[in-house]
C-alpha positions in Angstrom: -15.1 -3.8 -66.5 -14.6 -2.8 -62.9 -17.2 -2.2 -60.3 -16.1 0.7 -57.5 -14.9 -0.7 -54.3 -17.5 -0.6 -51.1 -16.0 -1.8 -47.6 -17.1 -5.2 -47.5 -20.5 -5.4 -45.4 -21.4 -8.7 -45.1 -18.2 -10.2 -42.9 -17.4 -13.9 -44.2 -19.9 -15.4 -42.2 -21.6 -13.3 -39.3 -21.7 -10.3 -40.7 -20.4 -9.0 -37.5 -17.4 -6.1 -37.3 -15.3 -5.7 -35.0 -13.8 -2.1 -33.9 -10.1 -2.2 -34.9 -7.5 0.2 -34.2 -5.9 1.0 -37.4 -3.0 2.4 -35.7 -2.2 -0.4 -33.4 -3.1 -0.3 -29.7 0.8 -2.1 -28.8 2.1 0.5 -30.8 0.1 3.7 -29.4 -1.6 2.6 -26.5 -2.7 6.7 -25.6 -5.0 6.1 -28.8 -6.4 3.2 -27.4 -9.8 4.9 -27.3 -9.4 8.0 -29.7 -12.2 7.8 -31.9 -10.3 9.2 -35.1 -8.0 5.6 -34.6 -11.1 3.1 -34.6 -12.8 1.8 -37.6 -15.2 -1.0 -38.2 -13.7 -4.3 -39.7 -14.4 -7.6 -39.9 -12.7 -10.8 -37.9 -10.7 -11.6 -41.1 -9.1 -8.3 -41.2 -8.7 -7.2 -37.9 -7.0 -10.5 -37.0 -4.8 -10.6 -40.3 -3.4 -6.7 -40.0 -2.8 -8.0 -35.8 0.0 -5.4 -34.3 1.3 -4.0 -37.9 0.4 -0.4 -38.8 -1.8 0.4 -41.8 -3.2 3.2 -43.8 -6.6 4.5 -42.5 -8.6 1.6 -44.5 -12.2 4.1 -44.7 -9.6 7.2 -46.3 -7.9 4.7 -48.3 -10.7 2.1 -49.8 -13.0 4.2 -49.5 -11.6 7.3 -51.5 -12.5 6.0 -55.0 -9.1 4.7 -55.7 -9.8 1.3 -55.1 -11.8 -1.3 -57.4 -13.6 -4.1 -57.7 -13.1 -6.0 -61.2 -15.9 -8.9 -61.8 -13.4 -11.7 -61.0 -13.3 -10.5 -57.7 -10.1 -9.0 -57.2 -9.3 -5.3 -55.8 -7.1 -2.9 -58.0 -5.9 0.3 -57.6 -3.4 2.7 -58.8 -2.8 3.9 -55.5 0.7 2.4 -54.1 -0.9 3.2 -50.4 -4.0 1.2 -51.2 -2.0 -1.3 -52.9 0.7 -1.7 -49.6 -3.1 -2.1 -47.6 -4.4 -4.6 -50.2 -1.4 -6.9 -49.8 -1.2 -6.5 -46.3 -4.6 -7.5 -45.4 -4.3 -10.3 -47.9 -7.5 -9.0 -49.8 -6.8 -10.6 -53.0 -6.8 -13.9 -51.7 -8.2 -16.4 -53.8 -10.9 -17.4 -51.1 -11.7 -13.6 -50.9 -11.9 -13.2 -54.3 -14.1 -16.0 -55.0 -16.6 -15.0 -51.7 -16.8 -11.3 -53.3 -18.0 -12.4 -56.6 -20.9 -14.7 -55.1 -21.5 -11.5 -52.9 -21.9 -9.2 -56.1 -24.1 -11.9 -57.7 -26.5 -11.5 -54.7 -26.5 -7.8 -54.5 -27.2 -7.6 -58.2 -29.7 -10.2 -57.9 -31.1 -8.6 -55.1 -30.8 -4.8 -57.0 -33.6 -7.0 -59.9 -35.8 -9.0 -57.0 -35.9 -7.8 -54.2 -35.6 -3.7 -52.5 -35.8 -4.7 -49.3 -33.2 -6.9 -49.1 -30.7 -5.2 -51.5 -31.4 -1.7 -49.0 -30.4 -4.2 -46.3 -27.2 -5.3 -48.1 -26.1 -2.2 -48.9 -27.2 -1.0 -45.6 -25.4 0.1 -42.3 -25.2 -3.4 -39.5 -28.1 -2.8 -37.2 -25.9 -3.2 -34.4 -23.8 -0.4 -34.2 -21.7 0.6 -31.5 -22.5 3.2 -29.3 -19.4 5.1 -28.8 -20.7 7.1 -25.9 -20.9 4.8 -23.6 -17.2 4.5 -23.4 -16.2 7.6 -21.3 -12.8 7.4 -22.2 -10.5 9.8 -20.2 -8.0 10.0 -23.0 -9.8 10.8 -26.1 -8.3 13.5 -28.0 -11.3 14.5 -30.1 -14.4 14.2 -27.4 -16.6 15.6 -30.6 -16.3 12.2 -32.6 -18.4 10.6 -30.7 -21.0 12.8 -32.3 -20.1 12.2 -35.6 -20.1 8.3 -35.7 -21.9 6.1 -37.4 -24.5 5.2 -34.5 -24.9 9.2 -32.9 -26.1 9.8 -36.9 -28.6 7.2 -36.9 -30.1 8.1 -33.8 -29.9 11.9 -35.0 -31.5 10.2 -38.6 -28.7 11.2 -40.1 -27.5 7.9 -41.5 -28.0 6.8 -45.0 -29.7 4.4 -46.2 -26.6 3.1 -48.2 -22.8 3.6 -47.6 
């Protein structure tokens, strides 16, 4: 049985994410601040992918490809979300054993407790606001409105993602 793949929330130990650039800034340093080239990851993952180039990881986990089986381990059919999957190492045994304990909580959580499974499930509290960057060479000025942080102040952003 398979559960469908979420972006990892909780980070391995924080729960703090870092903004990465998924194409990388050594590599296209003009898209150092383009919104449409930042996403949200975690320590782990933005220092494992370092300077390589990736597949947009919130098109490609995110697009229903990718799954979570109960022993922990992400699957897909997908040879692009595959490539990513090796490449950020997300099948390590570590990982794997981390995600199942997380699942166990959520569920747990799901059964016990609605407060803290919407907070699990839940957007970090602490997200960035993009605005406040002014950068000169953004190519799409209008992302800044549709980020994760403009949305919740609009209330806009859902309780779960």
């Amino acid at each position: 049985m398979c559960l469908l793949f979420k972006r990892e929330t909780w980070g391995q130990v924080t729960g703090e994410f870092e903004l990465e650039h998924f194409e990388p800034q050594s590599l296209a340093p003009h898209r150092a601040l383009d919104y449409l080239n930042l996403v949200y990851a975690c320590r782990r993952c933005n220092l494992v992918k370092l300077n390589q180039q990736a597949e947009n990881p919130l098109t490609t986990l995110s697009s229903g490809v990718a799954k979570v089986d109960l022993d922990g381990r992400i699957a897909s059919d997908s040879v692009e979300t595959r490539r990513l999957i090796h490449q950020l190492d997300l099948n390590s045994p570590k990982l794997q054993s981390w995600r199942v304990m997380w699942m166990r909580i959520v569920d747990l959580a799901r059964e016990r407790d609605s407060m803290l499974y919407r907070e699990l499930n839940g957007f970090p509290h602490d997200l960035p606001d993009l605005s406040l960057l002014k950068p000169p060479s953004n190519t799409n000025h209008d992302g800044i409105e549709i980020c994760w942080h403009a949305k919740r102040v609009r209330g806009q952003l859902p309780d779960e993602y």
